[in-house]
C-alpha atoms as a printed R data frame, in Angstrom:
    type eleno elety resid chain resno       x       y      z
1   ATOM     1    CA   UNK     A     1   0.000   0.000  0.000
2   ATOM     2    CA   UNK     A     2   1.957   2.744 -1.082
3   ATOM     3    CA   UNK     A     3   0.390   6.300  0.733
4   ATOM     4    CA   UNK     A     4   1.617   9.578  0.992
5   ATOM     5    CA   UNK     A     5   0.456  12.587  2.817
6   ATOM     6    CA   UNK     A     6   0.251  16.372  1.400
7   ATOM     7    CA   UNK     A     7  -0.010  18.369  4.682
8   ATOM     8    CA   UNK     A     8  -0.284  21.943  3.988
9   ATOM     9    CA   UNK     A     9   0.744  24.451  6.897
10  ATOM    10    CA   UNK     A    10  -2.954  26.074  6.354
11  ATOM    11    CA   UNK     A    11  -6.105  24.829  5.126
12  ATOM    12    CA   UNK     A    12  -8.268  27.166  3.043
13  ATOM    13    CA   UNK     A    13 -12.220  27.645  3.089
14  ATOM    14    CA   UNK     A    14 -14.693  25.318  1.314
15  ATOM    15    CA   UNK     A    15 -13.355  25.196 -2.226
16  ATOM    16    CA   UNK     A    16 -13.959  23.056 -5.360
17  ATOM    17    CA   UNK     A    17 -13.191  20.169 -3.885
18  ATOM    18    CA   UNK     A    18 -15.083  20.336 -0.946
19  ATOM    19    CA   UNK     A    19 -18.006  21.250 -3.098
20  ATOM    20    CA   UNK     A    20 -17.217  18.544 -5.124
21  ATOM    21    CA   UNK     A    21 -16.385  15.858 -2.099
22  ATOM    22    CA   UNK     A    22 -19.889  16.978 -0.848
23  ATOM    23    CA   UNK     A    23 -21.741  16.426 -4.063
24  ATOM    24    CA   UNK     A    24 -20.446  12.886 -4.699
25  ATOM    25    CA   UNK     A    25 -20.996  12.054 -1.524
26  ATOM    26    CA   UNK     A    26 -24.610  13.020 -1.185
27  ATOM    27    CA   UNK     A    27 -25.827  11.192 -4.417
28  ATOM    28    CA   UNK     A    28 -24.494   8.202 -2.957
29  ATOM    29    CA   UNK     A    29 -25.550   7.935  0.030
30  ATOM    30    CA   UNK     A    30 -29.004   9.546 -1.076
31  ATOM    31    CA   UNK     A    31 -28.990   6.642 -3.458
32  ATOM    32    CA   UNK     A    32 -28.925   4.358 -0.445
33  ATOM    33    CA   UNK     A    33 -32.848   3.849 -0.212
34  ATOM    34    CA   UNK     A    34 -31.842   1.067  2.562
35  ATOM    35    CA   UNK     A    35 -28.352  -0.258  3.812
36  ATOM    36    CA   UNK     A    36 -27.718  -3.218  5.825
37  ATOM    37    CA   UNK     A    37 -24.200  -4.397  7.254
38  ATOM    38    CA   UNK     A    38 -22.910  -7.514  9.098
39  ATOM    39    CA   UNK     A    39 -19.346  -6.366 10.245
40  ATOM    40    CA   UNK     A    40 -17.086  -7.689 13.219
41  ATOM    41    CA   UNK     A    41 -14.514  -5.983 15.109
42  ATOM    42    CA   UNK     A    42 -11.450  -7.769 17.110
43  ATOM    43    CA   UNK     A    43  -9.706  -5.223 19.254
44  ATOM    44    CA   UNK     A    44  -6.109  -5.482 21.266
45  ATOM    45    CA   UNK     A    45  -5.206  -3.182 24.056
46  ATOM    46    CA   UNK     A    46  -1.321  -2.430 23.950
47  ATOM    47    CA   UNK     A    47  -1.195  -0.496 27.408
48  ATOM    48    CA   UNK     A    48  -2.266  -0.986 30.650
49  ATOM    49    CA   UNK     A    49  -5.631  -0.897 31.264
50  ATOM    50    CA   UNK     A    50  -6.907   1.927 34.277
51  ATOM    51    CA   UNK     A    51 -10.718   0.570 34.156
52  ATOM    52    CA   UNK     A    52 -11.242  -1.796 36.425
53  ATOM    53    CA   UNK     A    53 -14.266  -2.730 33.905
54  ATOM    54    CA   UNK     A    54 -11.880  -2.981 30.928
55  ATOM    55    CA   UNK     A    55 -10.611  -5.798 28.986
56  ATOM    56    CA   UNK     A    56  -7.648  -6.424 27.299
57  ATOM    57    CA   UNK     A    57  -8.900  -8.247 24.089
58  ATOM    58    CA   UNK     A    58 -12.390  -9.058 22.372
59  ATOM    59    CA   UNK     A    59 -14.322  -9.574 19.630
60  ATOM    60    CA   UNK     A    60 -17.699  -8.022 18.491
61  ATOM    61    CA   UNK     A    61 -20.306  -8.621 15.853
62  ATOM    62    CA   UNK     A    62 -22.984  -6.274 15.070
63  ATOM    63    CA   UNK     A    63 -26.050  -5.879 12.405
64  ATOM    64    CA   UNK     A    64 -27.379  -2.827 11.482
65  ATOM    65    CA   UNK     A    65 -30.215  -1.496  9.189
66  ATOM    66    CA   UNK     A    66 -31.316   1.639  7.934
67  ATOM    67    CA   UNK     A    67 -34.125   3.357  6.007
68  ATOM    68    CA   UNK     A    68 -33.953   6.923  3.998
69  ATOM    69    CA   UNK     A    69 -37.753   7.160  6.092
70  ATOM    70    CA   UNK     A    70 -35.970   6.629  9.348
71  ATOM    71    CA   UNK     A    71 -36.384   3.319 10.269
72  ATOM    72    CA   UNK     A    72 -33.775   1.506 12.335
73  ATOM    73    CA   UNK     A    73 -32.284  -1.788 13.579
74  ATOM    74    CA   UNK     A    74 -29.055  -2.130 15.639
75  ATOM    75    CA   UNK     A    75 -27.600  -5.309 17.188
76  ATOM    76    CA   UNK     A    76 -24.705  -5.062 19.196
77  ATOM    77    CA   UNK     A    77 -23.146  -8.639 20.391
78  ATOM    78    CA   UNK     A    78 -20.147  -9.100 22.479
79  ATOM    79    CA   UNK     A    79 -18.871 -12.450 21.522
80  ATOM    80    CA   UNK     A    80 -15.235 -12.596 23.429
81  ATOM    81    CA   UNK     A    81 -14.612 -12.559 26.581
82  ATOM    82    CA   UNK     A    82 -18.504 -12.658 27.297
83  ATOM    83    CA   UNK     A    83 -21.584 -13.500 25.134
84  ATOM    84    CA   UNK     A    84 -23.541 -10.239 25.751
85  ATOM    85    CA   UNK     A    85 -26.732  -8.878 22.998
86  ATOM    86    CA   UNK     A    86 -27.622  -5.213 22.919
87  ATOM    87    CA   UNK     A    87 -30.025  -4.289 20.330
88  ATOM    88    CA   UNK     A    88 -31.502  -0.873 19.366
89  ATOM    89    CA   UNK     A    89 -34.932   0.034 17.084
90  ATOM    90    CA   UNK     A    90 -36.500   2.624 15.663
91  ATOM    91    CA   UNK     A    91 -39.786   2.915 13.590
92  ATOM    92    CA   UNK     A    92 -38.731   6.562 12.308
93  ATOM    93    CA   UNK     A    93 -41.067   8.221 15.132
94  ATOM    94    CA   UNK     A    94 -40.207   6.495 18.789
95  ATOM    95    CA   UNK     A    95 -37.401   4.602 19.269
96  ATOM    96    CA   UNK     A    96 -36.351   1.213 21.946
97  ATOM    97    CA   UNK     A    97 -33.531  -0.360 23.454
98  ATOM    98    CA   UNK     A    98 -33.920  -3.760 24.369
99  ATOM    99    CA   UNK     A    99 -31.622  -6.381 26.824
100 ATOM   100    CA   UNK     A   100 -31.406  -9.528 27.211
101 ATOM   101    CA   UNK     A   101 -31.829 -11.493 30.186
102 ATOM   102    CA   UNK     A   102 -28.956 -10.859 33.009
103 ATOM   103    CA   UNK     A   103 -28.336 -12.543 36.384
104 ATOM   104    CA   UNK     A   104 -30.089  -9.785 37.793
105 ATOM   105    CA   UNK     A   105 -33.316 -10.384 35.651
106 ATOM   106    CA   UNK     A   106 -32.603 -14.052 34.052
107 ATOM   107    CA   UNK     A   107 -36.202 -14.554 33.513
108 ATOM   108    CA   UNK     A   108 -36.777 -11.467 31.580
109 ATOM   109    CA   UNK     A   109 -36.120  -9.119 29.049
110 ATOM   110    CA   UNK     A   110 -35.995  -5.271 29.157
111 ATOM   111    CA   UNK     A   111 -36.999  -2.568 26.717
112 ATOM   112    CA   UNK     A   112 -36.745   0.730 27.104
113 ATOM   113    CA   UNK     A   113 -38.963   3.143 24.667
114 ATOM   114    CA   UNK     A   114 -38.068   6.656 24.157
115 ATOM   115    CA   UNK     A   115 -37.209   9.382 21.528
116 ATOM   116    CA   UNK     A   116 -33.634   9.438 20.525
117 ATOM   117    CA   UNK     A   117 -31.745   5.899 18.693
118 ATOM   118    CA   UNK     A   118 -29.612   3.975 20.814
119 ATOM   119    CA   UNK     A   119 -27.108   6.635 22.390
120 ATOM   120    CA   UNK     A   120 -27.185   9.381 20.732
121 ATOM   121    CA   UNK     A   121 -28.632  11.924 22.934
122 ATOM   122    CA   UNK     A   122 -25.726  11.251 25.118
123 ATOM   123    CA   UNK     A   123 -22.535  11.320 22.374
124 ATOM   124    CA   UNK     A   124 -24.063  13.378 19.236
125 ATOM   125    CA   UNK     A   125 -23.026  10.672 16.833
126 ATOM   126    CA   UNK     A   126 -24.705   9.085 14.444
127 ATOM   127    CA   UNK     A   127 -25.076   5.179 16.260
128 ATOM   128    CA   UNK     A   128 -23.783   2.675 13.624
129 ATOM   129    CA   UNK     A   129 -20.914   0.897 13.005
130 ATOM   130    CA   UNK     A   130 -17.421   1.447 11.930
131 ATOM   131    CA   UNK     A   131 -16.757   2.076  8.833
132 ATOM   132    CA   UNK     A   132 -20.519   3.493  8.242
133 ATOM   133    CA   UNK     A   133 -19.888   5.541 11.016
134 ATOM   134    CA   UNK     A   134 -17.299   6.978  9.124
135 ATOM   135    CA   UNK     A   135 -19.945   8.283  6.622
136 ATOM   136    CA   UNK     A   136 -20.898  10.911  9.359
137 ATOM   137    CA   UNK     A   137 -19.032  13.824 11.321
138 ATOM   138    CA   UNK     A   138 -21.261  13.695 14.588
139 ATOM   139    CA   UNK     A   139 -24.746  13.135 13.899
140 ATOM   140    CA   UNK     A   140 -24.823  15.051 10.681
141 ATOM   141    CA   UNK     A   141 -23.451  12.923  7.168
142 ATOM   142    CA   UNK     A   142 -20.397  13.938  5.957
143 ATOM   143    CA   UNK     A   143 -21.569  15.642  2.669
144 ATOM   144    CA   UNK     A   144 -23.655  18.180  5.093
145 ATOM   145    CA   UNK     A   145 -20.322  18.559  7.158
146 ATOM   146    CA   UNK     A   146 -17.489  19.670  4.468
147 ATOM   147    CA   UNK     A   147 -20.431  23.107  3.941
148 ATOM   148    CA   UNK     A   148 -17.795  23.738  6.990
149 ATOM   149    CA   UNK     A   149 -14.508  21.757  5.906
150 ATOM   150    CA   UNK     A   150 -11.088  23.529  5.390
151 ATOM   151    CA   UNK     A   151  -8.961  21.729  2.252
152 ATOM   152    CA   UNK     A   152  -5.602  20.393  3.260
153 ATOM   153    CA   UNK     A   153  -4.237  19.207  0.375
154 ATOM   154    CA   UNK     A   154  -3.535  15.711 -1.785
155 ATOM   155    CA   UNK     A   155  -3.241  12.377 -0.761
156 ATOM   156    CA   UNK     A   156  -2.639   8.740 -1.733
157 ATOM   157    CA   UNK     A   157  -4.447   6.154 -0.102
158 ATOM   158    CA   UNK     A   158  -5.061   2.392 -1.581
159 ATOM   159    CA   UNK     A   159  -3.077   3.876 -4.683
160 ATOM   160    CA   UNK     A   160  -6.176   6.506 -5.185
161 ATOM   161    CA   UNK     A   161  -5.645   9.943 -5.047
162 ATOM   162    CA   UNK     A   162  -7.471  11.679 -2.732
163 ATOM   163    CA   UNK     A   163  -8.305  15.004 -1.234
164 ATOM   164    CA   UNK     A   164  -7.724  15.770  3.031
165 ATOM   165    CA   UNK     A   165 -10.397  17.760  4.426
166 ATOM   166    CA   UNK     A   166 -10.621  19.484  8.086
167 ATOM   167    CA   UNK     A   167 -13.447  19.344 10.436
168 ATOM   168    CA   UNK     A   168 -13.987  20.687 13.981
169 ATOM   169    CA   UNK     A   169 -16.326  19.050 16.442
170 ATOM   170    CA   UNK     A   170 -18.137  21.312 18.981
171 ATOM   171    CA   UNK     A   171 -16.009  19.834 21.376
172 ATOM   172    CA   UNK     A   172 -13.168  21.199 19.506
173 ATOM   173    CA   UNK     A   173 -11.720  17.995 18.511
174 ATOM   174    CA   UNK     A   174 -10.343  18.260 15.117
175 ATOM   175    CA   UNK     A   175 -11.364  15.740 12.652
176 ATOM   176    CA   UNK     A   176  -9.132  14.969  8.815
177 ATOM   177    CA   UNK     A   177 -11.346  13.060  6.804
178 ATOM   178    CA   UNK     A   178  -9.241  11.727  3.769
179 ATOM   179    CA   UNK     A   179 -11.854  10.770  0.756
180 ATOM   180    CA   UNK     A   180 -10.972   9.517 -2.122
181 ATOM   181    CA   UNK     A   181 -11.307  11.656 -4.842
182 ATOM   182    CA   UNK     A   182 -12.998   9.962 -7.518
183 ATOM   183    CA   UNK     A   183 -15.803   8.618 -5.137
184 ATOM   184    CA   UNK     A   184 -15.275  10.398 -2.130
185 ATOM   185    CA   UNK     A   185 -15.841   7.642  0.158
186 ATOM   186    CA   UNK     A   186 -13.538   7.921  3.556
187 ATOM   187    CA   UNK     A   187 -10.793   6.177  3.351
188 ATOM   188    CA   UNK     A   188  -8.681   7.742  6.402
189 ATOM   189    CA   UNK     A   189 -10.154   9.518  9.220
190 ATOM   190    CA   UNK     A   190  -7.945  11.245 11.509
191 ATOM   191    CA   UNK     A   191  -8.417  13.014 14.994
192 ATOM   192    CA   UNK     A   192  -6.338  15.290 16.781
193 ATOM   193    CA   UNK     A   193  -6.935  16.747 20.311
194 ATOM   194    CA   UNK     A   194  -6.305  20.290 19.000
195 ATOM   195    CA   UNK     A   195  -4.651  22.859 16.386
196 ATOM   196    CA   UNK     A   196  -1.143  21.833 18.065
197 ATOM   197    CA   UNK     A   197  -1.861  18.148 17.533
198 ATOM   198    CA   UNK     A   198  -2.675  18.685 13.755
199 ATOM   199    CA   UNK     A   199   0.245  21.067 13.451
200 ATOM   200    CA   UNK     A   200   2.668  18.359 15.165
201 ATOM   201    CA   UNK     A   201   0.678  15.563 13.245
202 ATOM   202    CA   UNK     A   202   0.444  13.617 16.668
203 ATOM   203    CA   UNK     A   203  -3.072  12.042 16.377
204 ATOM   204    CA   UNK     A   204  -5.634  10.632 19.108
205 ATOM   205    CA   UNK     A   205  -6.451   7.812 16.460
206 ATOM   206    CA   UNK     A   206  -6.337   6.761 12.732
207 ATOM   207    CA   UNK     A   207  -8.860   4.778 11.217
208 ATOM   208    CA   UNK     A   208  -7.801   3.433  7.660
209 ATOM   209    CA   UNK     A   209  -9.603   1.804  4.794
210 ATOM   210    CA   UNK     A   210  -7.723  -1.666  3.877
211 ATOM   211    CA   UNK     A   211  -9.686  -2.345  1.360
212 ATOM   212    CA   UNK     A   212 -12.232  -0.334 -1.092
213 ATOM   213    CA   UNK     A   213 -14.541  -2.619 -2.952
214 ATOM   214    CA   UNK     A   214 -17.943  -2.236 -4.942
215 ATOM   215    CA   UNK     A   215 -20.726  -3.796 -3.957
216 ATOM   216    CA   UNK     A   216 -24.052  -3.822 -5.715
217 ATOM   217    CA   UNK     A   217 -22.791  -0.799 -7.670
218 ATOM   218    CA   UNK     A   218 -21.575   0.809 -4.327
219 ATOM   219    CA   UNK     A   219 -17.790   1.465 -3.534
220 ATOM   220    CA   UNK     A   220 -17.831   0.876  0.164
221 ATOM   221    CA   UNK     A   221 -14.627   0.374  2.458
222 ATOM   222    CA   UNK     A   222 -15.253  -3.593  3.271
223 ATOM   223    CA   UNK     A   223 -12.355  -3.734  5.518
224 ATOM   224    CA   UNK     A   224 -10.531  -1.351  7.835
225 ATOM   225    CA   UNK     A   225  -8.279  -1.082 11.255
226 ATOM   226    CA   UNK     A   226  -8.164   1.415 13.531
227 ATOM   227    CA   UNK     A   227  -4.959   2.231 15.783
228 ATOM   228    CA   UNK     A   228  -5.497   4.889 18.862
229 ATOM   229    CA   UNK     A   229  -2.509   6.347 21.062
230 ATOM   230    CA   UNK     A   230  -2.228   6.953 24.498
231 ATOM   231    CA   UNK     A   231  -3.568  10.393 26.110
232 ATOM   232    CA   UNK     A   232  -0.311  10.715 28.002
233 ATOM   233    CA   UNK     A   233   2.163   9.873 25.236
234 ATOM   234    CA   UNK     A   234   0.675  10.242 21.706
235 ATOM   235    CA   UNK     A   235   3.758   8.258 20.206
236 ATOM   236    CA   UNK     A   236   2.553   5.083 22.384
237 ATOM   237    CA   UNK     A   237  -0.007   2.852 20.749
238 ATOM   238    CA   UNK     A   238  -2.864   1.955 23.294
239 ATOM   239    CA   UNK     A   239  -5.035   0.177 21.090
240 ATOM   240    CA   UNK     A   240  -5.563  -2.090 17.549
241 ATOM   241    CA   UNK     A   241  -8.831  -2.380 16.219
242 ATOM   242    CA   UNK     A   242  -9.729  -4.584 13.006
243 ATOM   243    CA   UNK     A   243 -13.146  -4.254 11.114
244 ATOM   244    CA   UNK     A   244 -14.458  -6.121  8.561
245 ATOM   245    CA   UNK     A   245 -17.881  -6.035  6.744
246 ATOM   246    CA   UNK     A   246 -19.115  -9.768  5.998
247 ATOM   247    CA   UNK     A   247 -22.633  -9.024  4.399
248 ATOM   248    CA   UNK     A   248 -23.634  -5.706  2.624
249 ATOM   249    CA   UNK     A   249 -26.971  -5.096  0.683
250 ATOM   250    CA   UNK     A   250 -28.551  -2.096 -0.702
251 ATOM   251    CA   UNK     A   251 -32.485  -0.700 -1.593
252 ATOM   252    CA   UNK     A   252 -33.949  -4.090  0.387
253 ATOM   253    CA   UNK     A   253 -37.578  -4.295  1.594
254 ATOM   254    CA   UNK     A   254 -38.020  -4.909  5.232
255 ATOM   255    CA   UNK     A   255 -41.316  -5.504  7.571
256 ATOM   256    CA   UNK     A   256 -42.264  -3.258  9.927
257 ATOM   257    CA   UNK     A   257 -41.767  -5.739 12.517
258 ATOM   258    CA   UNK     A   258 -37.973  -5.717 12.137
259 ATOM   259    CA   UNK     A   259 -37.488  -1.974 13.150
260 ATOM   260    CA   UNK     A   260 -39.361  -2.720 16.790
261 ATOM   261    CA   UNK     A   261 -39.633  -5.239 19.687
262 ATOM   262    CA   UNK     A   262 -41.049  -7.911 20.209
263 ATOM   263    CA   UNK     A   263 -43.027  -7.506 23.466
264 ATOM   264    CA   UNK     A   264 -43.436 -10.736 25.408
265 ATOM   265    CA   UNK     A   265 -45.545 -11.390 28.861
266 ATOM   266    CA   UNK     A   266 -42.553 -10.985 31.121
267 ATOM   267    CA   UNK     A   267 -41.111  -7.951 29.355
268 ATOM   268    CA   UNK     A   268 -40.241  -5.084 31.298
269 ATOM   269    CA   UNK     A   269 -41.085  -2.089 29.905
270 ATOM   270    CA   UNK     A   270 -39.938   1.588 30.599
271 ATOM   271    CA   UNK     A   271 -41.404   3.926 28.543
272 ATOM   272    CA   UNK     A   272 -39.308   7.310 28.885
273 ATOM   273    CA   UNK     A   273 -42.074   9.274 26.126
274 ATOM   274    CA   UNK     A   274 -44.911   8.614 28.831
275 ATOM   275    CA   UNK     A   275 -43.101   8.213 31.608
276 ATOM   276    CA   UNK     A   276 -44.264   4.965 32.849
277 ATOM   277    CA   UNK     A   277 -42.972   1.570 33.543
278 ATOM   278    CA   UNK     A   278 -45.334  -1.706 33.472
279 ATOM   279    CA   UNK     A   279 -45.056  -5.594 32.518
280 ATOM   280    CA   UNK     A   280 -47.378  -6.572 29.647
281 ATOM   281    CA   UNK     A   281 -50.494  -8.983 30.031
282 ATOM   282    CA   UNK     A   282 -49.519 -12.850 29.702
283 ATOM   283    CA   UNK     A   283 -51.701 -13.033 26.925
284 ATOM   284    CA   UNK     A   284 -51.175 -14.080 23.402
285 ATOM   285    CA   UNK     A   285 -49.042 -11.470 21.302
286 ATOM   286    CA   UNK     A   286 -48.497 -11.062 17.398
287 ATOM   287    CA   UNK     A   287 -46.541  -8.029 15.637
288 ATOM   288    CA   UNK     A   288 -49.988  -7.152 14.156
289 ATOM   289    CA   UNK     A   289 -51.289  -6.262 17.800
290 ATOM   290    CA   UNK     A   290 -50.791  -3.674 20.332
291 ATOM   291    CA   UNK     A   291 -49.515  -4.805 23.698
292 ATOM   292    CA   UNK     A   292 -51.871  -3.949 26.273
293 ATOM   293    CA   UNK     A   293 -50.487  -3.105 30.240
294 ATOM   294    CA   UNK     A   294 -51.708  -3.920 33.383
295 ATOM   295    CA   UNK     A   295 -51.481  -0.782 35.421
296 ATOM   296    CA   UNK     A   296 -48.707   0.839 34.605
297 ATOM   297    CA   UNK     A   297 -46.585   2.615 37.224
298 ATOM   298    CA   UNK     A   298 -46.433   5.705 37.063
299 ATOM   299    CA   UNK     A   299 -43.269   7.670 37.082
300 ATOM   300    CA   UNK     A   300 -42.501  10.966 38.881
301 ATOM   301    CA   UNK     A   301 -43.009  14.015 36.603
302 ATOM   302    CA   UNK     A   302 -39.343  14.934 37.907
303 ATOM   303    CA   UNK     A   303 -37.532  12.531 36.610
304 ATOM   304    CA   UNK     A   304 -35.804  13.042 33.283
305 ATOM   305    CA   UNK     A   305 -35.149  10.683 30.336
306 ATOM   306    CA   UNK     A   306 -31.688   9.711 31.316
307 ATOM   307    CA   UNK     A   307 -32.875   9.000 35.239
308 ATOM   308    CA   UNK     A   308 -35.363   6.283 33.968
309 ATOM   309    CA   UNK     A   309 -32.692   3.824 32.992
310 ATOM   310    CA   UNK     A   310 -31.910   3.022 36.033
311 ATOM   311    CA   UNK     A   311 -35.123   0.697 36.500
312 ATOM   312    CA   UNK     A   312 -33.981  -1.434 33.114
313 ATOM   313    CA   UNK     A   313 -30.350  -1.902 34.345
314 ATOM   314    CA   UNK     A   314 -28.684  -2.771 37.415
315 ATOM   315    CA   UNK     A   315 -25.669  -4.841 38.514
316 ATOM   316    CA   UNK     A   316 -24.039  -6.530 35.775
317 ATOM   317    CA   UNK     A   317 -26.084  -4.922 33.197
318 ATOM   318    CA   UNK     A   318 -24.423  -1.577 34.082
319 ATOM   319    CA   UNK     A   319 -21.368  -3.220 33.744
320 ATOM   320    CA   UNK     A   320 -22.859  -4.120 30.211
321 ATOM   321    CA   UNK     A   321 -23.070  -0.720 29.773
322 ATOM   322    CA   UNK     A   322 -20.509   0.756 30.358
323 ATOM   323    CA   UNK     A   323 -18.147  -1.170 28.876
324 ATOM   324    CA   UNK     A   324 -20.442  -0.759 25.649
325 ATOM   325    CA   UNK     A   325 -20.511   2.862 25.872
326 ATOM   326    CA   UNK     A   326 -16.227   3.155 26.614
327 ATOM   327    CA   UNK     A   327 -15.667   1.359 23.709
328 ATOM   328    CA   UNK     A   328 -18.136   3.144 21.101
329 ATOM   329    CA   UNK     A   329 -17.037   6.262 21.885
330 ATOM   330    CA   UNK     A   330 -12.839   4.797 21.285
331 ATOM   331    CA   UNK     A   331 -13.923   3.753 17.863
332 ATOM   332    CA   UNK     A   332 -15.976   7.266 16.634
């Protein structure tokens, strides 16, 4: 793989190719009238690790679907060291969470309904996995996000010439998405901590296409690796990720049944919208119905969106958690 980087001193304002980047970019993924991935991740920590609740190696599988008209479908599986299933829906108005079973609940599943997908409320990120992710610069798509992109210069990725563009996050991160220049699909996303970082060209991560291949008339980055330095000394690597996309389909029909729950008699569920949390009826279900509750209970007007998990997960399952959440927001 033979790359090369063009780093100019100073970027300039949204040019010709940012306009161009943007346009490309947008009648692809406007084109997408569905998308659905299969993808696995195997990560390596090269450092010690400060969390007691960290690991030092796994693997991870997730599925993901989405709709141009909103509709969602997120499963999140932890496969190595522990067997753990996550998954996240959306029917393009309210959205749920769902858990399985736990030793704290191991008769029953959770759901949680509310407005926002999976945890984005929380991070401002569009929730999907690497490299889709890549498609986005926080929750808006990429095309929308180079209105505000500086130019950098050339590069060479996969032996494709491509064009480096600058980004700032509203935390004031600074984000180099490299895309190639023909397609302008990512192929390199960079981020720095600050202006000195970019200047010194010491990164916090880089992710890097391995591989871009076209799938149902779609280029699309089928395999990737990620490599993230330590906070303390940005020449130390503290982490190897690998990604690769097994499945990939385009413009597929779905039922409406995938994109929500399935709502069984020993389901908890906590619904954040109306503020209420209730078991359903043991009574024969089908996706065609609506679940009815026996009386709900009803939740203090106080308590906010983000309070209300705490009734859907305790003990291990906000171990769960948080190790989902630490490592989603390493890989954005």
């Amino acid at each position: 793989m033979n790359d090369s980087v063009s780093f100019p001193s100073e970027g300039r304002p949204m040019a010709d190719e940012a306009a161009q980047a943007a346009k490309n970019l947008a009648r692809e993924m406007q084109s997408w009238k569905s998308i659905e991935l299969r993808t696995r991740e195997s990560f390596t920590r090269q450092t010690e690790i400060p969390d007691p609740n960290g690991v030092p190696a796994g693997r991870l599988s997730y599925h993901y679907i989405e709709k141009a008209t909103g509709e969602r479908y997120f499963e999140e599986a932890f496969r190595e060291p522990t067997e753990t299933i996550s998954r996240y829906y959306c029917d393009g108005q309210k959205c749920a969470d769902w858990w399985e079973p736990t030793p704290d609940y191991p008769q029953a599943d959770r759901v949680r309904i509310k407005k926002e997908f999976g945890i984005e409320k929380r991070f401002q990120n569009h929730f999907c996995p690497v490299p889709l992710s890549k498609f986005y610069r926080g929750p808006l798509p990429l095309y929308k996000a180079l209105e505000a992109a500086k130019w950098l210069g050339r590069e060479t990725r996969l032996d494709r010439e491509c064009d480096a563009f600058l980004l700032t996050r509203g935390d004031e991160r600074r984000l180099v998405y490299v895309l190639d220049r023909e397609t302008s699909i990512p192929l390199t996303v960079r981020q720095y901590a600050d202006d000195a970082a970019v200047t010194a060209d010491q990164p916090s991560y880089i992710w890097n296409a391995t591989s871009l291949e076209t799938i149902e008339g779609h280029p699309f980055p089928m395999k990737s690796e990620m490599i993230s330095y330590s906070r303390s000394n940005p020449k130390t690597v503290d982490e190897n990720r690998e990604f690769i996309v097994e499945s990939l389909k385009f413009n597929q029909e779905y039922p409406k049944t995938t994109f929500w729950p399935t709502i069984g008699p020993e389901t908890r569920v906590t619904d954040a919208i109306k503020k209420t949390v209730s078991h359903v009826k043991p009574a024969p279900f089908t996706n065609d119905q609506t679940a009815t509750t026996t009386e709900p209970l009803r939740v203090a007007d106080s308590m906010t969106t983000d309070s209300m998990l705490g009734p859907a997960i305790t003990g291990s399952g906000i171990i769960l958690l948080v190790v989902c959440l630490v490592l989603w927001w390493r890989r954005q």
